[in-house]
Backbone as CSV, one residue per row, in Angstrom:
resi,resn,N_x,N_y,N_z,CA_x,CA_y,CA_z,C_x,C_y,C_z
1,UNK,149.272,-73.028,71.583,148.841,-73.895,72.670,148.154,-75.128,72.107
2,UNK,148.036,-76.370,72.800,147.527,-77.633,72.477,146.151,-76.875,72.878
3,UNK,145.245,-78.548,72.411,144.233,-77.950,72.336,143.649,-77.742,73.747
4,UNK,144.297,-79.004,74.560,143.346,-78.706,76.016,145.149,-78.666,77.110
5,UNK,146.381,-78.570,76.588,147.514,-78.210,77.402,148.388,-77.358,77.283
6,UNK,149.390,-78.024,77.609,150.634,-76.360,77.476,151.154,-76.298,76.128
7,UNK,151.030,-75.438,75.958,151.986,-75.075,74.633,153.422,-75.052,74.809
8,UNK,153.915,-75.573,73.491,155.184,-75.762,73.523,156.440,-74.896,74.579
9,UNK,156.306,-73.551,74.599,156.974,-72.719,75.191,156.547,-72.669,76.776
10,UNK,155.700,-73.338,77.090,155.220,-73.694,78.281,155.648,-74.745,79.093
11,UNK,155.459,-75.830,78.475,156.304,-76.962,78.571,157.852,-76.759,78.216
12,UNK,158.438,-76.696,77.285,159.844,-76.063,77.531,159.925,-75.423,79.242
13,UNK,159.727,-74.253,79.953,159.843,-73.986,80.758,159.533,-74.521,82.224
14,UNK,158.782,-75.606,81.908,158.666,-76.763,82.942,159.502,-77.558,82.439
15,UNK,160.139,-77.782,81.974,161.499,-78.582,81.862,162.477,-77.869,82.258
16,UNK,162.402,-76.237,81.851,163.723,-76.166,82.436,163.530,-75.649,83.936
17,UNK,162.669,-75.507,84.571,162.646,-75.362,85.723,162.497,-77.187,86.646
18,UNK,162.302,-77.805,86.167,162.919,-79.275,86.231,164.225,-79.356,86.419
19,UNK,165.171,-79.157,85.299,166.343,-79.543,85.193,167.224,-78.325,86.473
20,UNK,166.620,-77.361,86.499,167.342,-76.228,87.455,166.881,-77.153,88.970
21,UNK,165.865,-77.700,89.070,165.563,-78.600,90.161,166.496,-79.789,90.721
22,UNK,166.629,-80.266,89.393,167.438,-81.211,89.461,168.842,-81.637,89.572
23,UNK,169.455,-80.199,89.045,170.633,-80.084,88.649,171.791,-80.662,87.754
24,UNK,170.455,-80.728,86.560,171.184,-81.258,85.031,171.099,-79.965,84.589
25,UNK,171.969,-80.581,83.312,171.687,-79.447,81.669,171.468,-80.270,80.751
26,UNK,170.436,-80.521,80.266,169.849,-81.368,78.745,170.635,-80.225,77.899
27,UNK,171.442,-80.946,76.661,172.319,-80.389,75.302,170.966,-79.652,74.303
28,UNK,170.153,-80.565,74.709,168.452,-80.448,73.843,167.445,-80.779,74.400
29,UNK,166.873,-80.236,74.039,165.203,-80.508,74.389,164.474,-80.551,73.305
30,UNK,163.391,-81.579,72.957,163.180,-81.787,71.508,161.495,-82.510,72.016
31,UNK,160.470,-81.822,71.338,159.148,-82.313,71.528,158.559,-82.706,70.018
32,UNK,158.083,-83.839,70.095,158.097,-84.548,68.666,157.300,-85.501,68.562
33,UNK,156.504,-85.813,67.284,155.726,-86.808,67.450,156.378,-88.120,67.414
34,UNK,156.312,-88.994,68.309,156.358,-90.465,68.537,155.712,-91.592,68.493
35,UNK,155.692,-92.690,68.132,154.755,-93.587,68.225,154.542,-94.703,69.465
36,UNK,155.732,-94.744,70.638,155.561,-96.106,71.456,156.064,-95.400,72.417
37,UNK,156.210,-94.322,72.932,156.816,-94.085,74.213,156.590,-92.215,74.642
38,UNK,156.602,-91.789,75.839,156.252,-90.646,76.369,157.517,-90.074,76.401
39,UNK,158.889,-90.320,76.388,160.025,-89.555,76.238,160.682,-90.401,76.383
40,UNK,162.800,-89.377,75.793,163.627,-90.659,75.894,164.844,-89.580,75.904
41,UNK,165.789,-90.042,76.085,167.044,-89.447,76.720,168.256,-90.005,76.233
42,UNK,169.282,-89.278,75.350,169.936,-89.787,74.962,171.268,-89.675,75.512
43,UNK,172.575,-90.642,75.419,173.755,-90.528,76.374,174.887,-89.145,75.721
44,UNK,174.024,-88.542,75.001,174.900,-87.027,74.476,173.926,-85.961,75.020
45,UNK,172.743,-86.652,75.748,172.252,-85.380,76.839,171.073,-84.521,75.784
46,UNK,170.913,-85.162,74.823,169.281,-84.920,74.313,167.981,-85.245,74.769
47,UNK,167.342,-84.582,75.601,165.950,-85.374,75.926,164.828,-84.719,74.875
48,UNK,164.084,-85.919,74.703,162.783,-85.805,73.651,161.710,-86.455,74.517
49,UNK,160.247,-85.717,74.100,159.380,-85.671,74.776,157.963,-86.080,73.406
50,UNK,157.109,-86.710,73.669,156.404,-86.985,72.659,155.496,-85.576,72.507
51,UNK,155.015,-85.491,71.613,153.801,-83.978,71.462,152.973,-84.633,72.258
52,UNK,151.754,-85.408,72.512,151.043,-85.468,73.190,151.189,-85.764,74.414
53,UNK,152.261,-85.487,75.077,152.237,-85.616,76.559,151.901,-84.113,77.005
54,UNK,152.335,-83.049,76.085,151.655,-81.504,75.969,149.629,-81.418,76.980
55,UNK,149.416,-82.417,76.226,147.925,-82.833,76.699,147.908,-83.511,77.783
56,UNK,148.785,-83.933,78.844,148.231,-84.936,79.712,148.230,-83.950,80.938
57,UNK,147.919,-84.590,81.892,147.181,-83.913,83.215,148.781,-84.031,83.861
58,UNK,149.168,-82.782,84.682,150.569,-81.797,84.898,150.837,-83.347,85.791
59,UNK,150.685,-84.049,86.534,151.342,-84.625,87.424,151.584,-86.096,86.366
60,UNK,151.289,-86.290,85.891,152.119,-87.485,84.651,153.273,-86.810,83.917
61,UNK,152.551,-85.772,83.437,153.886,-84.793,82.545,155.171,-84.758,83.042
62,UNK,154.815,-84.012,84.941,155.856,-84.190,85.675,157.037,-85.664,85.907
63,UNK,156.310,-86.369,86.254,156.319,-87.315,85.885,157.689,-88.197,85.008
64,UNK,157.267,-88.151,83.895,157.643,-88.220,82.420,158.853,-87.009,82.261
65,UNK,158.424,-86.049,82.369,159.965,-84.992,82.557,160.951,-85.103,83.741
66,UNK,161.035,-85.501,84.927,161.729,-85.804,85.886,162.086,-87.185,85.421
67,UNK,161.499,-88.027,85.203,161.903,-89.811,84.556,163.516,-88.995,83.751
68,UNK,162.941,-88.563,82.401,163.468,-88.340,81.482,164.873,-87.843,82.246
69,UNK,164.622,-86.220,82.960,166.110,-85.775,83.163,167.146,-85.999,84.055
70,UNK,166.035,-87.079,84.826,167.041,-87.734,85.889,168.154,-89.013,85.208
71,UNK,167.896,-89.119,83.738,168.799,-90.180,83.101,170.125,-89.539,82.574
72,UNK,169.749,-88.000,82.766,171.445,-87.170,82.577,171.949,-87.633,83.548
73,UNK,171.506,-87.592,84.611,172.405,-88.119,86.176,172.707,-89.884,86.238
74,UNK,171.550,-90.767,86.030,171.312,-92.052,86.180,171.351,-93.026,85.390
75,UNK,172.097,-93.152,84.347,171.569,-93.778,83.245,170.510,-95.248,83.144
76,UNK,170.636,-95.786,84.501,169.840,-97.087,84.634,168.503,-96.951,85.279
77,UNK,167.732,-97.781,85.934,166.728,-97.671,86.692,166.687,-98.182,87.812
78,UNK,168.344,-98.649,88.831,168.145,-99.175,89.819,168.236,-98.233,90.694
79,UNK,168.637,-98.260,91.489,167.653,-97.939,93.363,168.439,-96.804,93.722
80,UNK,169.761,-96.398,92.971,169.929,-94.871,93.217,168.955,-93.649,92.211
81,UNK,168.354,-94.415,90.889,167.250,-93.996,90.091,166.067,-93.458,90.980
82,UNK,165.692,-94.987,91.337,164.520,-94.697,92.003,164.348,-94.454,93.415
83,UNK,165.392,-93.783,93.737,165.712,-93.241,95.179,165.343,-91.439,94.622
84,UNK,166.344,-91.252,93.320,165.916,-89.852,93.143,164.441,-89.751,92.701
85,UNK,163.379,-90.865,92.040,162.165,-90.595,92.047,161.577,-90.036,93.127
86,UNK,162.174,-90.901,93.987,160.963,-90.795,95.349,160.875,-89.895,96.026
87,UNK,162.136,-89.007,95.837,162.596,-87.897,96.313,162.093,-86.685,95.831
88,UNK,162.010,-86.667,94.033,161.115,-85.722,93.438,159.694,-85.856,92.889
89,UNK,159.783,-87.361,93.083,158.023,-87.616,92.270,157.450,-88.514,93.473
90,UNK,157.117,-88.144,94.484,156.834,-89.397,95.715,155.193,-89.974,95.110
91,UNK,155.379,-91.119,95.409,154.296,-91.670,94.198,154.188,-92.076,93.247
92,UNK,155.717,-91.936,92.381,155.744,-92.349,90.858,155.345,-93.365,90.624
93,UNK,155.204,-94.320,91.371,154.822,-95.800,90.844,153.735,-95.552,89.996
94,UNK,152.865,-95.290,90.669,151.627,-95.204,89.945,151.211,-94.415,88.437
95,UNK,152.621,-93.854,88.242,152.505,-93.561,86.745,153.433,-94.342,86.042
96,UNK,154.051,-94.911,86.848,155.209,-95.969,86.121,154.779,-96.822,85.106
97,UNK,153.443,-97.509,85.253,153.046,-98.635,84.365,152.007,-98.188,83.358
98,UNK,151.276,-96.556,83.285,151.385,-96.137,82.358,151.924,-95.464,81.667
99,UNK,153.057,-95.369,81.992,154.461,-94.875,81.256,154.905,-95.742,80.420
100,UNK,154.439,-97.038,80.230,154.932,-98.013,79.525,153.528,-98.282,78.314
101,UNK,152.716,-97.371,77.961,151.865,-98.226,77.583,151.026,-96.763,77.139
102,UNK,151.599,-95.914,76.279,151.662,-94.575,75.750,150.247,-94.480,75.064
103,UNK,149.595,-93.426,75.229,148.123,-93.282,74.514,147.599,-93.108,73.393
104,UNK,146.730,-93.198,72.974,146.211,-93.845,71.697,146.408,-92.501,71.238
105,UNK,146.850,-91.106,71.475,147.391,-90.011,71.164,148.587,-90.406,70.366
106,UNK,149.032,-90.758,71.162,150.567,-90.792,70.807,150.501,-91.664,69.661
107,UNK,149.869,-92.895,69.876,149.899,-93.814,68.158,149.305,-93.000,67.548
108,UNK,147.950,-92.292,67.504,147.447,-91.759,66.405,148.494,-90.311,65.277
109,UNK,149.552,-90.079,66.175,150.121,-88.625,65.686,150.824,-89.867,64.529
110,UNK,151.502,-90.612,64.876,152.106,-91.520,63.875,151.822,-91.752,62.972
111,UNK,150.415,-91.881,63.275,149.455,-93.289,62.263,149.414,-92.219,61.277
112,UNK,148.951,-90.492,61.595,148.887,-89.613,60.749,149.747,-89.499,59.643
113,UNK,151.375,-90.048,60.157,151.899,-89.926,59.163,153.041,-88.473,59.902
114,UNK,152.370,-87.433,60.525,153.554,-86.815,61.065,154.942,-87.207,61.613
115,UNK,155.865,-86.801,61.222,157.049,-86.890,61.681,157.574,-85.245,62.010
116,UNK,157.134,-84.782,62.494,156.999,-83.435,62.722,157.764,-83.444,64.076
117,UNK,159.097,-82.832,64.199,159.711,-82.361,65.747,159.901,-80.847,65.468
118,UNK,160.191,-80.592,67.008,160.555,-79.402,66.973,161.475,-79.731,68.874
119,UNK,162.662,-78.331,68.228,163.712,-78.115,69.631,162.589,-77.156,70.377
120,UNK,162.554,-77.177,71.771,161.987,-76.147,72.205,162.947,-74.696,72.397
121,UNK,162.063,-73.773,72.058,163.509,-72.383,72.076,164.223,-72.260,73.929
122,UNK,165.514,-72.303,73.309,166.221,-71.639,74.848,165.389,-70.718,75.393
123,UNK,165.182,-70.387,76.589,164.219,-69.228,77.520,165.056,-68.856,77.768
């Protein structure tokens, strides 16, 4: 377990009870240290999640994991995107613009020098 959030296998399972929400299948799921961003999604259906979002308070996380797996479905951010936000995150705005602007967590795992990922295990 993080020190004050979910542990890896915890988070894994709020993702995949996300994606069963949502009605994707991420190829991967990958939690890893990052330096400039809270997660990212790739067009072969990998989503990665920074380690310190493990630590943030459940309704950003949410957040940040619905962003992320709604880009299996959406690949852009216009208004059928943010039609499915509003639908599963009503309110997202308000984490939208610190979604852009990742915490001094997240630079510091870098600055450490970690490059440390890990897949989360299939449940």
């Amino acid at each position: 377990m993080t020190r004050s959030g979910l542990s890896r296998e915890q988070f894994g399972g709020r993702v995949a009870d996300w994606a069963t929400r949502l009605r994707v299948t991420p190829r991967q799921v990958r939690v890893q240290a990052v330096t400039c961003k809270w997660g990212s999604c790739t067009t072969r259906g990998r989503v990665s999640f920074a380690r310190a979002l493990l630590s943030e308070r459940p309704a950003f996380r949410d957040f940040v994991v619905v962003h992320e797996l709604l880009h299996l479905r959406v690949r852009n951010h216009g208004r059928l995107f943010q039609t499915y936000l509003n639908l599963y995150v009503p309110g997202w705005r308000r984490y939208a613009r610190r979604s852009r602007a990742p915490s001094v967590e997240v630079r510091a795992g870098a600055a450490s020098g970690s490059r440390a990922s890990s897949a989360i295990p299939d449940g």
